[in-house]
N, C-alpha and C positions, 0 to 999 in steps of 0.2 A: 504493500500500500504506500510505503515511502521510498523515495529514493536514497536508502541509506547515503550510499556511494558520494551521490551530488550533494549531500548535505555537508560532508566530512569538509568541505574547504568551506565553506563558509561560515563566517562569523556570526556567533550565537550572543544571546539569546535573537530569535529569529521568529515570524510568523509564516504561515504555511498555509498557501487555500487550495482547495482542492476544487479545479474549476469544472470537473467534470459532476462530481457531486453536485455542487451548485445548479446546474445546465439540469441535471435530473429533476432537482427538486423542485426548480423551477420549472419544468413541465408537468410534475405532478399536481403542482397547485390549479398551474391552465387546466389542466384533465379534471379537473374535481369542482371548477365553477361554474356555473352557468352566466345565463345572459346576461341579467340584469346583477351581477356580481363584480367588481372593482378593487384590484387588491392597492395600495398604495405601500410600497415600504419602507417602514421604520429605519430613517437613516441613523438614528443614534444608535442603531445595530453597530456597524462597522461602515467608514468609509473611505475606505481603501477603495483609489481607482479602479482597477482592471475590475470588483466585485461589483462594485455600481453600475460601470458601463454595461456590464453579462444583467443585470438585472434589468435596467432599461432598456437594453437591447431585447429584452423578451415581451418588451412589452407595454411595462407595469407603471404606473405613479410613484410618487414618494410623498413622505410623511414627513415632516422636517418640522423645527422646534428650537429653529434657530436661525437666522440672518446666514449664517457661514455653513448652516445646511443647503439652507436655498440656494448658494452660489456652489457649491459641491455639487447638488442634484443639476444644476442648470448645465454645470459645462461636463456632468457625465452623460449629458443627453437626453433626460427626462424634461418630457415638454413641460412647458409652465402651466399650460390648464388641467395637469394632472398632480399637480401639487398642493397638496393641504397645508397650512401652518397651523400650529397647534401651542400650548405652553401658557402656562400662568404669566409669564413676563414679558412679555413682546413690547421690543423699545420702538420708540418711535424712528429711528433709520431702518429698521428690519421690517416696520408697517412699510413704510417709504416705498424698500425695497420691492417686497410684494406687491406690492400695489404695481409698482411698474412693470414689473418682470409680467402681470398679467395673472398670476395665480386660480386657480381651481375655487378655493375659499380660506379663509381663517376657521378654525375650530375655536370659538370665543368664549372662555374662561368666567368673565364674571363683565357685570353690567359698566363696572369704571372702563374696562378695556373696547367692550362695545362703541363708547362716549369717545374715549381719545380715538379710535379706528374710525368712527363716522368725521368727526373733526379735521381729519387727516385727508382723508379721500375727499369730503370737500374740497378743502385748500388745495389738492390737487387735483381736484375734476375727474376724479378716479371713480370708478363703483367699486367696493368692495362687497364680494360675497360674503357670505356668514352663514357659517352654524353651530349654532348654540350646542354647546357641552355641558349635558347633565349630569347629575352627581345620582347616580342613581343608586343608593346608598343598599348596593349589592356587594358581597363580602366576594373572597376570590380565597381556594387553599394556595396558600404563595405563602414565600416571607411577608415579616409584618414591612420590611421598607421595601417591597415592591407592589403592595396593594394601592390601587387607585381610585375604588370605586363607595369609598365609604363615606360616611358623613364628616368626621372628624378628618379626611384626608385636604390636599388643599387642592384640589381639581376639580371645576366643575362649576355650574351655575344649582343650587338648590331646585329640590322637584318643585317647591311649592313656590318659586320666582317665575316659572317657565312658560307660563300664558305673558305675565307682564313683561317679560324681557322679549317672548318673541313678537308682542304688538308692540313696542317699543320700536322696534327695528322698522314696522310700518310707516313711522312716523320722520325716518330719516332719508334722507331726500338721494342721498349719496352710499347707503346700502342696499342689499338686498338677501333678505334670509332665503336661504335655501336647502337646509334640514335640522334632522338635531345627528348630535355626536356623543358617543356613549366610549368608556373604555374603563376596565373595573380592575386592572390588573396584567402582569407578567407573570410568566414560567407558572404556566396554570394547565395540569394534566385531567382534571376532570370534567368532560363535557358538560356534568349538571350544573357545576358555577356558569358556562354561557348558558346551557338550557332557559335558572334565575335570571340573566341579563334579557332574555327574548321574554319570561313574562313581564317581567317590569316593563319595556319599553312595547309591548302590548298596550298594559294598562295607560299608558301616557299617551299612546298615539287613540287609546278610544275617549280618554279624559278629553284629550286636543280638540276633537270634533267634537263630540259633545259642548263645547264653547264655543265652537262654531270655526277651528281650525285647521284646513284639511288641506291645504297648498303646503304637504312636507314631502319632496320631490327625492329629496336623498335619506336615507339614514346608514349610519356611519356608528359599525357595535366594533372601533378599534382593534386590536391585537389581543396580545396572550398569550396564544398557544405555543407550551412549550416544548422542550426537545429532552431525550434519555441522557442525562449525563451519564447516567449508573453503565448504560449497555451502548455505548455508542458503535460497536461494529454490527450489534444487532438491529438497530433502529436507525440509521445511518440519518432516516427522510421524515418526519412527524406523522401523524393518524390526518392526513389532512380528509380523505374521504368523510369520517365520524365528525372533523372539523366542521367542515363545508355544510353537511348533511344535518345535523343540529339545529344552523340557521336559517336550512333550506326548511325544513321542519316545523320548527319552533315561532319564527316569527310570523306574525300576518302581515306581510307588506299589502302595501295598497295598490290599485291600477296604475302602472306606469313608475313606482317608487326603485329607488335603486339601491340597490346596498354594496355599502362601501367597505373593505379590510384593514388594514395597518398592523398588517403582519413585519417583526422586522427578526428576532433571535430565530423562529419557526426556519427562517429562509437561510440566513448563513450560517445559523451557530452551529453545525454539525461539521461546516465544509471549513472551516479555518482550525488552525492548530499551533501551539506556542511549542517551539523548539527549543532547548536547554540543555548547557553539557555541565555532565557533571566534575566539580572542581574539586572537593574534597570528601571523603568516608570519615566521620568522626564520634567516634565509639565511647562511651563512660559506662558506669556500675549499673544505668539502667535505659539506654539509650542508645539507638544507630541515625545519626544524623548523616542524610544524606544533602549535602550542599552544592546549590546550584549558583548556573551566574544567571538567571532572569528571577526577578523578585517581583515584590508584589508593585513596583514601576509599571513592570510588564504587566503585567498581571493582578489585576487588582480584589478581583470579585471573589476570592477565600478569605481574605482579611476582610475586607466590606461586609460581605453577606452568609460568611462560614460555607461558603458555595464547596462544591463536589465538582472535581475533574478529575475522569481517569488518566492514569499515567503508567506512558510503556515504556520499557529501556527499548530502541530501537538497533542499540550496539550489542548486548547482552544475544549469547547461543540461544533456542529455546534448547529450557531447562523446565522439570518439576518443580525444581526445588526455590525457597523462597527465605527473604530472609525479611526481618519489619523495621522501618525506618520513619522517622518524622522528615520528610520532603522541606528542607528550608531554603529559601534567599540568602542574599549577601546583605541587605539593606538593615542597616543602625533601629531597628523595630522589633519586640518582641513579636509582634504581630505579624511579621514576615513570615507565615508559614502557611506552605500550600495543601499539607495534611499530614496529621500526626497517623505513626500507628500503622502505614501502610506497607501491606506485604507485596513483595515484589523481587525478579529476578536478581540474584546477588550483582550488587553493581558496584562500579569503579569511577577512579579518576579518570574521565576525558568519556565515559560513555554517555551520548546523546537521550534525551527522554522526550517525549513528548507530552504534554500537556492538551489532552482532549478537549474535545465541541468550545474551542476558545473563539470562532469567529465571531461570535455576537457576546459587544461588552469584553472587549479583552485588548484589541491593537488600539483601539477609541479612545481608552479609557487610560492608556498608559501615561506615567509623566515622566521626568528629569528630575524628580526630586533624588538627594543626594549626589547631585550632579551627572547624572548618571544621561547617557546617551539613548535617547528613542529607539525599541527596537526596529529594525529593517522585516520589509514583508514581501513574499513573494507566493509566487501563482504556480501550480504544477504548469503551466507553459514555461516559467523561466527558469524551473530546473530539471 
Protein backbone atom coordinates (compact mmCIF):
# COMPACT_ATOMS: atom_id res chain seq x y z
CA UNK A 1 0.00 0.00 0.00
CA UNK A 2 3.10 2.26 0.51
CA UNK A 3 5.84 2.84 -1.33
CA UNK A 4 8.34 1.99 1.26
CA UNK A 5 11.31 2.40 -1.06
CA UNK A 6 10.35 6.12 -2.37
CA UNK A 7 9.71 7.05 1.10
CA UNK A 8 13.26 6.19 2.56
CA UNK A 9 14.84 9.52 0.99
CA UNK A 10 12.62 11.79 1.87
CA UNK A 11 12.55 13.93 4.74
CA UNK A 12 10.04 13.09 7.46
CA UNK A 13 7.97 13.82 9.21
CA UNK A 14 5.93 14.00 5.97
CA UNK A 15 2.14 13.69 4.70
CA UNK A 16 0.98 11.02 2.22
CA UNK A 17 -2.48 11.13 0.07
CA UNK A 18 -3.43 8.58 -1.54
CA UNK A 19 -5.12 9.98 -4.66
CA UNK A 20 -6.56 6.83 -5.98
CA UNK A 21 -8.47 6.31 -2.69
CA UNK A 22 -9.65 9.61 -2.89
CA UNK A 23 -10.86 9.21 -6.96
CA UNK A 24 -12.93 6.06 -5.38
CA UNK A 25 -14.59 7.73 -2.70
CA UNK A 26 -15.27 10.34 -4.52
CA UNK A 27 -17.34 8.25 -6.88
CA UNK A 28 -18.95 6.54 -4.25
CA UNK A 29 -20.41 9.53 -2.88
CA UNK A 30 -21.65 10.43 -6.84
CA UNK A 31 -23.12 6.80 -6.89
CA UNK A 32 -25.10 7.09 -3.78
CA UNK A 33 -26.81 10.61 -4.44
CA UNK A 34 -29.58 11.47 -6.23
CA UNK A 35 -30.85 14.50 -8.06
CA UNK A 36 -31.91 16.90 -6.15
CA UNK A 37 -28.77 16.11 -3.75
CA UNK A 38 -25.42 18.72 -3.53
CA UNK A 39 -22.47 17.74 -1.71
CA UNK A 40 -20.23 20.99 -0.80
CA UNK A 41 -16.93 20.10 0.91
CA UNK A 42 -15.75 20.84 4.03
CA UNK A 43 -12.41 22.76 3.36
CA UNK A 44 -11.40 22.92 6.83
CA UNK A 45 -10.89 19.14 6.13
CA UNK A 46 -7.47 19.42 4.50
CA UNK A 47 -6.30 21.90 1.94
CA UNK A 48 -3.62 20.79 0.24
CA UNK A 49 -3.68 21.53 -3.59
CA UNK A 50 -3.46 18.51 -5.72
CA UNK A 51 -6.77 17.13 -2.88
CA UNK A 52 -8.86 20.05 -3.70
CA UNK A 53 -8.33 20.24 -7.22
CA UNK A 54 -9.36 15.99 -7.51
CA UNK A 55 -12.35 17.15 -5.53
CA UNK A 56 -13.46 19.95 -7.61
CA UNK A 57 -12.52 18.34 -10.54
CA UNK A 58 -15.21 15.65 -9.71
CA UNK A 59 -17.47 17.91 -9.52
CA UNK A 60 -18.43 19.11 -6.19
CA UNK A 61 -18.81 22.80 -4.03
CA UNK A 62 -17.02 23.67 -1.07
CA UNK A 63 -17.81 24.76 2.28
CA UNK A 64 -15.58 27.37 3.41
CA UNK A 65 -15.44 29.32 6.86
CA UNK A 66 -13.04 31.52 6.14
CA UNK A 67 -11.90 34.54 3.62
CA UNK A 68 -8.59 32.27 2.93
CA UNK A 69 -10.95 29.32 2.38
CA UNK A 70 -12.72 31.08 -0.21
CA UNK A 71 -9.51 32.09 -2.11
CA UNK A 72 -8.10 28.39 -1.75
CA UNK A 73 -11.53 26.96 -3.12
CA UNK A 74 -11.46 29.64 -5.95
CA UNK A 75 -8.02 29.12 -7.43
CA UNK A 76 -8.54 25.03 -6.92
CA UNK A 77 -11.40 25.43 -9.32
CA UNK A 78 -14.53 25.21 -7.53
CA UNK A 79 -16.88 27.65 -9.08
CA UNK A 80 -18.19 30.47 -6.89
CA UNK A 81 -21.80 29.70 -7.13
CA UNK A 82 -21.19 26.53 -5.43
CA UNK A 83 -19.73 27.97 -2.58
CA UNK A 84 -21.30 28.39 0.81
CA UNK A 85 -19.72 30.52 3.79
CA UNK A 86 -20.45 29.47 6.89
CA UNK A 87 -18.94 30.49 10.63
CA UNK A 88 -19.92 32.59 13.62
CA UNK A 89 -17.22 35.37 12.79
CA UNK A 90 -17.38 36.54 9.34
CA UNK A 91 -15.31 39.99 9.00
CA UNK A 92 -16.40 42.23 7.14
CA UNK A 93 -13.36 41.94 4.14
CA UNK A 94 -14.31 38.11 3.83
CA UNK A 95 -18.35 39.43 3.54
CA UNK A 96 -16.46 41.86 0.82
CA UNK A 97 -14.90 39.18 -0.50
CA UNK A 98 -17.80 36.91 -1.02
CA UNK A 99 -19.87 39.19 -2.15
CA UNK A 100 -17.66 39.75 -5.05
CA UNK A 101 -16.32 36.49 -5.82
CA UNK A 102 -20.32 35.83 -6.56
CA UNK A 103 -20.94 33.11 -3.81
CA UNK A 104 -23.79 30.39 -3.78
CA UNK A 105 -24.94 32.00 -0.18
CA UNK A 106 -23.74 32.66 3.42
CA UNK A 107 -24.89 30.03 6.16
CA UNK A 108 -25.93 33.20 8.78
CA UNK A 109 -25.05 32.45 12.24
CA UNK A 110 -27.12 34.83 14.25
CA UNK A 111 -29.34 38.07 13.55
CA UNK A 112 -26.11 40.83 14.23
CA UNK A 113 -24.29 39.05 11.39
CA UNK A 114 -27.46 39.15 9.12
CA UNK A 115 -27.52 43.23 9.81
CA UNK A 116 -23.68 43.93 9.03
CA UNK A 117 -24.15 41.26 5.60
CA UNK A 118 -27.30 43.34 4.54
CA UNK A 119 -25.37 46.80 5.39
CA UNK A 120 -22.51 45.53 3.30
CA UNK A 121 -24.16 44.24 0.15
CA UNK A 122 -25.99 47.46 0.07
CA UNK A 123 -22.92 49.73 0.16
CA UNK A 124 -21.82 47.45 -2.54
CA UNK A 125 -24.90 46.84 -4.78
CA UNK A 126 -24.30 43.27 -4.12
CA UNK A 127 -27.39 40.72 -3.31
CA UNK A 128 -26.24 38.55 -0.83
CA UNK A 129 -27.93 35.13 -0.58
CA UNK A 130 -28.65 33.62 2.80
CA UNK A 131 -29.52 30.80 4.89
CA UNK A 132 -30.38 30.90 8.11
CA UNK A 133 -28.52 28.31 10.51
CA UNK A 134 -30.59 26.78 13.11
CA UNK A 135 -29.47 25.53 16.32
CA UNK A 136 -31.47 22.69 16.23
CA UNK A 137 -30.61 21.61 19.65
CA UNK A 138 -30.09 17.97 18.45
CA UNK A 139 -27.23 16.00 20.48
CA UNK A 140 -24.62 14.08 18.14
CA UNK A 141 -22.50 10.65 19.93
CA UNK A 142 -19.17 12.66 19.10
CA UNK A 143 -16.71 14.28 21.40
CA UNK A 144 -18.09 16.92 23.60
CA UNK A 145 -15.67 19.64 21.56
CA UNK A 146 -16.89 18.58 18.39
CA UNK A 147 -20.72 18.64 18.97
CA UNK A 148 -22.41 21.57 17.16
CA UNK A 149 -25.89 21.14 17.24
CA UNK A 150 -26.87 21.94 20.94
CA UNK A 151 -28.31 24.78 22.77
CA UNK A 152 -25.47 25.75 24.90
CA UNK A 153 -23.04 25.22 21.79
CA UNK A 154 -22.20 28.72 19.95
CA UNK A 155 -23.78 27.90 16.31
CA UNK A 156 -26.70 28.68 15.00
CA UNK A 157 -29.71 31.07 15.16
CA UNK A 158 -32.33 29.64 18.04
CA UNK A 159 -35.45 27.48 16.94
CA UNK A 160 -37.80 29.97 18.55
CA UNK A 161 -35.97 33.36 16.49
CA UNK A 162 -36.56 31.54 13.09
CA UNK A 163 -39.83 32.98 11.72
CA UNK A 164 -38.59 36.46 12.96
CA UNK A 165 -35.09 36.31 11.49
CA UNK A 166 -36.37 34.71 8.38
CA UNK A 167 -39.05 37.67 7.69
CA UNK A 168 -36.47 39.99 8.65
CA UNK A 169 -34.56 39.14 5.61
CA UNK A 170 -37.85 40.19 3.75
CA UNK A 171 -37.51 43.32 4.73
CA UNK A 172 -33.82 43.89 3.32
CA UNK A 173 -33.64 45.23 0.05
CA UNK A 174 -30.07 43.86 -0.74
CA UNK A 175 -30.78 40.17 0.60
CA UNK A 176 -32.26 37.23 -0.30
CA UNK A 177 -33.19 34.15 1.95
CA UNK A 178 -32.93 31.05 0.30
CA UNK A 179 -33.03 28.07 2.80
CA UNK A 180 -32.38 27.04 6.30
CA UNK A 181 -28.88 25.28 7.31
CA UNK A 182 -28.66 22.71 9.96
CA UNK A 183 -25.30 20.94 11.18
CA UNK A 184 -25.39 19.04 14.68
CA UNK A 185 -21.87 17.79 14.65
CA UNK A 186 -18.54 15.64 13.49
CA UNK A 187 -17.14 12.18 13.55
CA UNK A 188 -20.80 10.86 14.04
CA UNK A 189 -21.10 6.89 13.27
CA UNK A 190 -24.79 6.49 14.19
CA UNK A 191 -27.38 7.08 11.48
CA UNK A 192 -30.19 7.64 14.20
CA UNK A 193 -28.30 11.17 15.43
CA UNK A 194 -29.17 12.27 11.56
CA UNK A 195 -32.24 10.06 11.50
CA UNK A 196 -33.08 13.04 15.02
CA UNK A 197 -31.71 15.81 12.70
CA UNK A 198 -34.49 14.89 9.64
CA UNK A 199 -37.35 14.93 12.55
CA UNK A 200 -36.41 18.20 13.93
CA UNK A 201 -36.14 19.93 10.61
CA UNK A 202 -39.53 18.13 9.65
CA UNK A 203 -41.05 19.63 12.57
CA UNK A 204 -39.67 23.28 11.40
CA UNK A 205 -40.32 23.03 7.92
CA UNK A 206 -44.38 22.16 8.91
CA UNK A 207 -44.04 25.00 11.87
CA UNK A 208 -42.66 27.33 8.77
CA UNK A 209 -45.82 26.84 6.63
CA UNK A 210 -48.01 26.64 9.14
CA UNK A 211 -47.05 30.64 9.50
CA UNK A 212 -47.42 30.94 6.35
CA UNK A 213 -43.73 30.19 5.08
CA UNK A 214 -43.07 27.94 2.31
CA UNK A 215 -40.43 29.66 -0.34
CA UNK A 216 -37.54 27.24 1.43
CA UNK A 217 -35.90 26.27 -1.92
CA UNK A 218 -32.73 24.75 -0.39
CA UNK A 219 -32.16 22.94 2.96
CA UNK A 220 -28.64 22.31 3.98
CA UNK A 221 -28.54 19.07 7.02
CA UNK A 222 -24.38 19.86 6.91
CA UNK A 223 -21.64 17.12 7.58
CA UNK A 224 -20.61 14.41 10.16
CA UNK A 225 -20.37 11.57 8.81
CA UNK A 226 -17.50 9.85 10.15
CA UNK A 227 -14.65 7.59 9.00
CA UNK A 228 -13.19 3.94 11.03
CA UNK A 229 -10.11 5.17 12.63
CA UNK A 230 -10.09 1.64 14.75
CA UNK A 231 -10.15 -0.50 11.14
CA UNK A 232 -8.86 1.65 8.41
CA UNK A 233 -7.69 -1.09 5.98
CA UNK A 234 -11.06 -2.55 6.56
CA UNK A 235 -13.23 0.45 5.83
CA UNK A 236 -10.89 2.36 3.68
CA UNK A 237 -14.44 4.46 2.07
CA UNK A 238 -17.58 5.53 4.87
CA UNK A 239 -21.28 3.74 4.87
CA UNK A 240 -22.07 6.58 2.57
CA UNK A 241 -25.08 4.27 0.87
CA UNK A 242 -26.87 4.12 4.84
CA UNK A 243 -25.59 7.90 4.64
CA UNK A 244 -27.23 9.08 1.76
CA UNK A 245 -30.35 6.61 2.31
CA UNK A 246 -31.25 8.19 5.91
CA UNK A 247 -31.81 11.48 4.36
CA UNK A 248 -33.32 10.18 1.39
CA UNK A 249 -35.77 8.45 3.89
CA UNK A 250 -36.04 10.54 6.70
CA UNK A 251 -36.80 13.87 5.44
CA UNK A 252 -39.90 15.32 3.79
CA UNK A 253 -38.43 17.75 1.23
CA UNK A 254 -40.98 19.72 -0.59
CA UNK A 255 -41.68 20.15 -4.51
CA UNK A 256 -38.74 21.26 -6.12
CA UNK A 257 -36.51 21.60 -2.47
CA UNK A 258 -32.87 20.80 -2.71
CA UNK A 259 -30.71 19.39 -0.38
CA UNK A 260 -27.46 20.20 0.31
CA UNK A 261 -24.13 18.12 2.12
CA UNK A 262 -20.95 19.54 3.79
CA UNK A 263 -19.34 16.49 3.95
CA UNK A 264 -15.40 17.27 4.47
CA UNK A 265 -13.35 14.36 7.11
CA UNK A 266 -16.07 11.51 5.23
CA UNK A 267 -14.03 12.43 1.87
CA UNK A 268 -10.39 12.70 2.73
CA UNK A 269 -9.65 11.57 6.05
CA UNK A 270 -9.02 7.83 5.10
CA UNK A 271 -6.82 8.95 2.00
CA UNK A 272 -4.16 11.03 3.76
CA UNK A 273 -1.45 9.64 6.11
CA UNK A 274 1.24 11.20 8.54
CA UNK A 275 4.77 9.70 7.83
CA UNK A 276 7.27 9.48 10.97
CA UNK A 277 10.67 7.98 11.48
CA UNK A 278 11.50 6.74 14.37
CA UNK A 279 14.56 8.49 16.40
CA UNK A 280 14.92 6.91 19.58
CA UNK A 281 13.80 3.37 21.76
CA UNK A 282 13.77 4.50 25.35
CA UNK A 283 13.16 1.84 27.98
CA UNK A 284 12.71 2.46 32.11
CA UNK A 285 11.32 0.05 35.13
CA UNK A 286 7.85 0.48 33.49
CA UNK A 287 7.84 1.99 30.15
CA UNK A 288 8.93 1.51 26.05
CA UNK A 289 8.83 4.93 24.71
CA UNK A 290 8.96 4.85 21.27
CA UNK A 291 10.06 8.56 20.00
CA UNK A 292 9.26 10.06 16.83
CA UNK A 293 10.35 13.33 14.83
CA UNK A 294 6.46 14.44 13.89
CA UNK A 295 4.62 15.76 17.08
CA UNK A 296 1.70 16.92 17.89
CA UNK A 297 2.94 20.37 15.33
CA UNK A 298 2.11 17.77 12.80
CA UNK A 299 -0.32 16.22 14.37
CA UNK A 300 -2.59 17.67 16.55
CA UNK A 301 -5.87 15.87 17.14
CA UNK A 302 -4.43 13.13 20.01
CA UNK A 303 -3.54 15.91 22.32
CA UNK A 304 -6.63 18.11 21.34
CA UNK A 305 -9.22 15.41 21.39
CA UNK A 306 -7.47 12.06 22.97
CA UNK A 307 -8.39 11.07 19.04
CA UNK A 308 -7.27 7.36 17.89
CA UNK A 309 -4.95 6.68 14.82
CA UNK A 310 -3.74 3.43 13.90
CA UNK A 311 -0.14 3.14 13.60
CA UNK A 312 2.07 0.72 11.27
CA UNK A 313 5.95 0.26 11.27
CA UNK A 314 6.16 0.21 7.54
CA UNK A 315 10.12 -0.76 7.98
CA UNK A 316 9.58 -3.59 10.45
CA UNK A 317 9.41 -7.74 8.65
CA UNK A 318 5.90 -8.94 9.27
CA UNK A 319 6.27 -10.52 12.48
CA UNK A 320 3.73 -12.06 15.24
CA UNK A 321 5.25 -10.93 17.74
CA UNK A 322 4.76 -7.46 19.47
CA UNK A 323 6.13 -5.41 21.99
CA UNK A 324 3.97 -2.07 23.98
CA UNK A 325 5.19 1.32 23.66
CA UNK A 326 3.67 4.91 24.44
CA UNK A 327 4.06 6.59 20.80
CA UNK A 328 5.61 10.13 21.68
CA UNK A 329 6.98 13.45 19.86
CA UNK A 330 9.97 15.44 20.24
CA UNK A 331 7.90 18.76 21.31
CA UNK A 332 8.68 20.53 25.00
CA UNK A 333 4.69 19.20 26.02
CA UNK A 334 3.71 16.42 28.37
CA UNK A 335 0.88 16.37 26.00
CA UNK A 336 2.83 15.36 23.01
CA UNK A 337 1.68 11.85 22.90
CA UNK A 338 0.17 10.02 20.15
CA UNK A 339 -0.90 6.85 22.25
CA UNK A 340 0.01 5.24 25.22
CA UNK A 341 0.20 1.48 25.76
CA UNK A 342 0.36 0.55 22.02
CA UNK A 343 1.21 -2.86 20.81
CA UNK A 344 3.04 -3.17 17.84
CA UNK A 345 5.91 -4.71 15.76
CA UNK A 346 9.29 -4.42 17.70
CA UNK A 347 10.75 -1.21 16.35
CA UNK A 348 13.81 0.76 15.89
CA UNK A 349 15.82 3.62 15.37
CA UNK A 350 15.23 5.00 11.61
CA UNK A 351 12.11 2.75 11.05
CA UNK A 352 9.34 4.60 9.29
CA UNK A 353 5.52 4.59 10.97
CA UNK A 354 2.75 5.75 9.62
CA UNK A 355 0.02 7.48 11.34
CA UNK A 356 -3.52 6.56 9.86
CA UNK A 357 -6.83 8.21 8.24
CA UNK A 358 -4.73 11.71 9.17
CA UNK A 359 -6.07 13.42 5.95
CA UNK A 360 -8.81 15.34 7.58
CA UNK A 361 -7.74 17.65 10.51
CA UNK A 362 -4.18 16.71 10.42
CA UNK A 363 -1.68 18.67 7.60
CA UNK A 364 -4.45 21.87 8.23
CA UNK A 365 -4.05 21.99 11.60
CA UNK A 366 -0.28 21.79 11.93
CA UNK A 367 1.85 24.69 13.40
CA UNK A 368 5.63 25.90 13.89
CA UNK A 369 5.39 26.06 17.37
CA UNK A 370 8.72 25.24 18.96
CA UNK A 371 10.01 26.48 15.83
CA UNK A 372 9.66 23.75 14.25
CA UNK A 373 9.35 23.44 10.33
CA UNK A 374 5.69 22.63 8.42
CA UNK A 375 5.59 19.36 7.46
CA UNK A 376 5.90 18.66 3.55
CA UNK A 377 2.94 16.71 1.77
CA UNK A 378 2.77 14.80 -1.10
CA UNK A 379 0.39 12.70 -3.42
CA UNK A 380 0.86 8.94 -4.50
CA UNK A 381 1.58 10.67 -8.02
CA UNK A 382 4.75 12.27 -6.68
CA UNK A 383 6.02 9.22 -5.28
Amino acid sequence: MFPVEKFQGVRTPFYYYDLQLLDETLRQIRSNMTEEMHLHYAVKACVTPKVLSRIAGAGFGADCVSGGEIKAALNAGFPADKIVFAGVGKSDWEIELALNAGIFCFNVESIPELEVIAEIATRMDKTARVAIRINPNVGAHTHANITTGLAENKFGIDMQDMETVINMTRGMRNVRFVGLHFHIGSQILEMDDFRALCVRINELQDRLEASGIRDIKNINVGGGLGIDYQNPNLNPIPDFASYFRTYRDGLKLREGQQLHFELGRAVVGQCGNLVTRVLYIKSNAIKNFCIVDAGMTDLIRPALYDAYHSIENISAPASDETMCYDVVGPICESSDVFVKDYDMQPTHRGDLLVFRSAGAYGEIMASSYNCRQLPMSYTSEDL
